[in-house]
C-alpha angles and dihedrals in degrees: 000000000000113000125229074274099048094251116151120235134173108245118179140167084290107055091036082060103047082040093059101032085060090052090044084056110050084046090053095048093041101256085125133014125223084250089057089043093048095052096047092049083050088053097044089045090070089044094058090037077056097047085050109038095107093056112089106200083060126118115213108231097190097065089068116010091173090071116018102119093216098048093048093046091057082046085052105053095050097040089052099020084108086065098044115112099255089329104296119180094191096082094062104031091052084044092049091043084056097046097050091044092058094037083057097044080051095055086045 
């Protein structure tokens, strides 16, 4: 996963939930508010639809954040990260991969 630089860095089930979990928790103790969190994810949103734009397999999440499955699901684990079971990433990523495969049989 490329960094704000373009780096490149190796980000698994692991770092997403310590990621996450961090971000669960300033919110949670009032370092950042859902507001700040929202606007930075739609930020961020437009940098990775930047990082990916020559891939053409690739879905844009920044044209409609509402209902784009894999931006919701990032929202997701840090709005409710407080209520996931240690943490655990596995409950909304499987949620999210169900939901796009059936968003994409339904397009077929």
């Amino acid at each position: 996963v490329p960094d704000l630089s373009n780096v490149g860095l190796m980000e698994d089930r692991a770092t997403l939930r310590i990621s996450s979990q961090l971000l669960a928790n300033w919110l949670h103790h009032g370092l950042v508010s859902e507001g700040e969190i929202r606007s930075v994810f739609a930020e961020m949103a437009k940098v990775v639809d930047q990082q990916n734009a020559r891939d053409k397999a690739y879905r844009p999440m920044s044209t409609n954040l509402d209902t784009n499955i894999a931006y919701q699901a990032a929202l997701k684990l840090v709005l409710d990260g407080k209520r996931a079971p240690n943490g655990y990433t596995e409950f909304t990523l499987h949620d999210a991969r169900r939901k796009a495969k059936a968003a994409f049989v339904s397009r077929l």
